[in-house]
C-alpha positions in Angstrom: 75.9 95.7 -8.8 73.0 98.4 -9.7 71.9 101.1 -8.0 69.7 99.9 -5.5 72.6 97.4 -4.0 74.4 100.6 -3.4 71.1 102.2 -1.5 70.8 99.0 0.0 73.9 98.6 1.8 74.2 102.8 3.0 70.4 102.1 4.7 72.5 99.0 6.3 74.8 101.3 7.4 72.4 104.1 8.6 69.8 102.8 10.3 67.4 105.7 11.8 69.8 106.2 14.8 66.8 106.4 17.6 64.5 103.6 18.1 61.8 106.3 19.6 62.0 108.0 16.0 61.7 104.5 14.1 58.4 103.4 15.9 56.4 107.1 15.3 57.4 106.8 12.0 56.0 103.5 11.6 52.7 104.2 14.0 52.0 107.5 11.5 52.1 105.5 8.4 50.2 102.4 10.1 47.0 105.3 10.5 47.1 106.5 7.2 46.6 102.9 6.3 44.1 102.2 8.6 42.5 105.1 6.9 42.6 104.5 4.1 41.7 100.7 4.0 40.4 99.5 7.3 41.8 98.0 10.0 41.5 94.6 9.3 44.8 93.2 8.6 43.7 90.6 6.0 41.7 93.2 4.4 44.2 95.8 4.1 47.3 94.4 2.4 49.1 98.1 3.1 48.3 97.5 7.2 49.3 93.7 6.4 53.0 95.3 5.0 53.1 97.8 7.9 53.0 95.1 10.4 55.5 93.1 9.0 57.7 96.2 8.8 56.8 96.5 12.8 58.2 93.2 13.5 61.3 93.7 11.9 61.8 96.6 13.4 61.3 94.8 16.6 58.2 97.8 17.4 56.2 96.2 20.4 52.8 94.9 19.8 51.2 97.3 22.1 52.8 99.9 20.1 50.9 98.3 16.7 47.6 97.6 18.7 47.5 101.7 19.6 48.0 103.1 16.4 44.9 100.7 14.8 43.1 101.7 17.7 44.3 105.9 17.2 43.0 105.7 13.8 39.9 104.6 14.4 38.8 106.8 17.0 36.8 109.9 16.0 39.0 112.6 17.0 41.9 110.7 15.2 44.7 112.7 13.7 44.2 112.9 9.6 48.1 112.5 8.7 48.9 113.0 5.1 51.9 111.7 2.8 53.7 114.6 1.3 56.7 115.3 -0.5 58.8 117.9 -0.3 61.8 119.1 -3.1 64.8 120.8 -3.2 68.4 121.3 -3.6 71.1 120.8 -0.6 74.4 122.2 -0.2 76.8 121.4 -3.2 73.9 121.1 -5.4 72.4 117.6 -4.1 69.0 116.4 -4.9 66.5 115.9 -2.5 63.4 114.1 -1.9 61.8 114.3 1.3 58.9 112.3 2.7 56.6 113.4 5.8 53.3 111.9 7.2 51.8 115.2 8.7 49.0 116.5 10.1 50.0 120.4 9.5 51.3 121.3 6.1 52.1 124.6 7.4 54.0 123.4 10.2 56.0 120.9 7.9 56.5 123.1 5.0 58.4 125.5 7.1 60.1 123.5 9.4 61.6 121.7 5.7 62.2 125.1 4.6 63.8 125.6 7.9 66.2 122.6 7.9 67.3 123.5 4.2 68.0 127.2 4.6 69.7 126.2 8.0 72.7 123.7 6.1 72.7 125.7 3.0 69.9 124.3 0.9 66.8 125.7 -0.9 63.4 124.1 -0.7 61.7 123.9 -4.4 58.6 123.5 -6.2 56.9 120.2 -6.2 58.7 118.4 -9.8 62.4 120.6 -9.1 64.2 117.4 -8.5 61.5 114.3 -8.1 62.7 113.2 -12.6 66.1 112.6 -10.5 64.5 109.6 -8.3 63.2 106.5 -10.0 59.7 105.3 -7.2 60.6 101.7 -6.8 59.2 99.6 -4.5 61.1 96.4 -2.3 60.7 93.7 -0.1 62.5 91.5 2.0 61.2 87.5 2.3 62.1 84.4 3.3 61.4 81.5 0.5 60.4 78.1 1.5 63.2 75.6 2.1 64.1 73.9 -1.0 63.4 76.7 -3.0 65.6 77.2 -6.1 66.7 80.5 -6.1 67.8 80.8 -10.2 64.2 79.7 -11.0 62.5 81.9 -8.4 64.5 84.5 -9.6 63.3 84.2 -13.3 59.8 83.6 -11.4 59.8 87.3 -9.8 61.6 88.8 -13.0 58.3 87.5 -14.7 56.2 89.6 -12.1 58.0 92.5 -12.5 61.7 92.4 -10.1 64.5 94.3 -11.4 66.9 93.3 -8.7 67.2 90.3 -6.8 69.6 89.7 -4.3 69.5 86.8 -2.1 71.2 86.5 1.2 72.0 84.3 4.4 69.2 86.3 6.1 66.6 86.6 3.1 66.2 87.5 -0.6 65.7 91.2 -1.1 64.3 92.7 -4.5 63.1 95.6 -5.9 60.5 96.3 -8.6 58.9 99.6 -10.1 56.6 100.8 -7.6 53.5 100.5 -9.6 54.5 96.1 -9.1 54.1 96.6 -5.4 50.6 94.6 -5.2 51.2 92.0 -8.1 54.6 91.4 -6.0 52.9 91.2 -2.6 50.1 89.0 -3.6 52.6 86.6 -5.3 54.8 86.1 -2.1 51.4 85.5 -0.5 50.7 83.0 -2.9 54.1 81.1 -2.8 54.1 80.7 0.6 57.2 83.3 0.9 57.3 85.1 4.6 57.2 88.8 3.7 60.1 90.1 6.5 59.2 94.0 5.7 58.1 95.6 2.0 58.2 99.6 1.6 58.4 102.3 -0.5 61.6 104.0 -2.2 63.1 106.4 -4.0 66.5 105.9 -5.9 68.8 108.5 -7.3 69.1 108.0 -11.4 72.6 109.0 -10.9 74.7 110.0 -8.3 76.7 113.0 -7.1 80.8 112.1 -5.4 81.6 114.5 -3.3 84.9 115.3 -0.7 84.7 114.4 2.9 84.4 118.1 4.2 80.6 118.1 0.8 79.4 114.6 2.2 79.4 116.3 6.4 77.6 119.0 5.1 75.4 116.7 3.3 74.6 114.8 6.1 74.3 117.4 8.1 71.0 118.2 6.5 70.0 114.5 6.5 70.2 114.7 10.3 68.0 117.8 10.7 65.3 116.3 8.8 65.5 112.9 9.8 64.8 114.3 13.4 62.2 116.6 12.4 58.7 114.3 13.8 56.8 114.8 10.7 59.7 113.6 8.4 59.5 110.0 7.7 62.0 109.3 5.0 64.9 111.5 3.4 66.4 110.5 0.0 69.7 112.0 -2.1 71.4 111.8 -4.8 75.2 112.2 -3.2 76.8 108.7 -3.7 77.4 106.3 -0.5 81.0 106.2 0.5 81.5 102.7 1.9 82.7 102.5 5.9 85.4 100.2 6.3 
């Protein structure tokens, strides 16, 4: 199995632990699209995802409805999508995401969070060759559907990885394949379940129990900083039995 089975199954595993923190997260990046491409749904293929990604994250409609309707109002937050470097303890890579309307805010709460566990925030390009920007989606095909030749189909459009399941097929593609990949699933009548963004480690780091608690130590911190919206590592997944 490659590496994004492995990333696959920890994000299984740990899911963001508080609902509260999974819906801003969601409701941030639902007004940068909005922003950015209107808030028409059938319009904006980005929103379109974001919805979808809403749905399977069981996020109320209500809670939808009022971050189109936030974004569009004058006095609207401008949230931007920045990435932050650096190294944690025992020398593990980090990306981490953030939808912010403060750099200065977020830059030194990150810096914070780092310093705090034994890390050092870097310079933009410090660790990001590490990561390989993929994109992947989660879909249901329509019954019937052969799932050797849809593979082949999707390798043609640009998959890397497909991995079907009792609940879905799941893929991933370079990131730059995340509209030709969308619009094809719209074309082949697949549901789209939830598509996103990620980052995955070009190789991974084992370390001891007492190395992975520090590690996640430092996940936690950020993952309940508000303006963080995704944190990504290079430490390799132990599995839970």
């Amino acid at each position: 199995m490659g590496r994004a089975f492995e990333y696959r199954k920890a994000r299984k595993l740990k899911r963001w632990g508080h609902m509260a923190r999974t819906f801003t997260k969601i409701g941030k990046e639902i007004e940068i699209a909005v922003k950015a491409g209107g808030p028409d749904p059938s319009g904006n293929t980005r929103l379109r995802i974001l919805i979808q990604n809403a749905k399977a994250e069981n996020m109320p409609k209500e809670n939808v409805e009022r971050a189109i309707k936030r974004a569009t109002e004058k006095d609207a937050a401008d949230y931007k999508q920045v990435i932050y470097e650096g190294y944690g303890p025992h020398g593990i890579a980090f990306l981490v995401e953030t939808a912010t309307d403060n750099t200065n805010r977020t830059v030194a709460n990150v810096r914070m969070h780092f310093n705090k566990c034994g890390g050092t925030l870097g310079n933009s390009g410090s660790v990001g060759f590490m990561f390989e920007h993929k994109c992947t989606f989660k879909f249901h095909a329509p019954a019937g559907t052969d799932l050797e030749e849809l593979e082949l189909e999707m390798i043609d459009c640009g998959v890397d990885e497909f991995y079907p399941e009792e609940d879905g097929v799941t893929v991933y593609a370079p990131y730059e394949s995340f509209g030709a990949i969308q619009k094809w699933l719209d074309e082949h009548n697949c549901e789209i379940v939830s598509g996103e963004s990620v980052y995955l480690p070009t190789d991974t780091k084992e370390l001891d129990a007492e190395g992975r608690e520090s590690v996640e130590k430092l996940v936690e911190r950020l993952e309940e900083d508000d303006d963080v919206t995704n944190v990504y590592h290079n430490m390799k997944e132990v599995e839970e039995e």
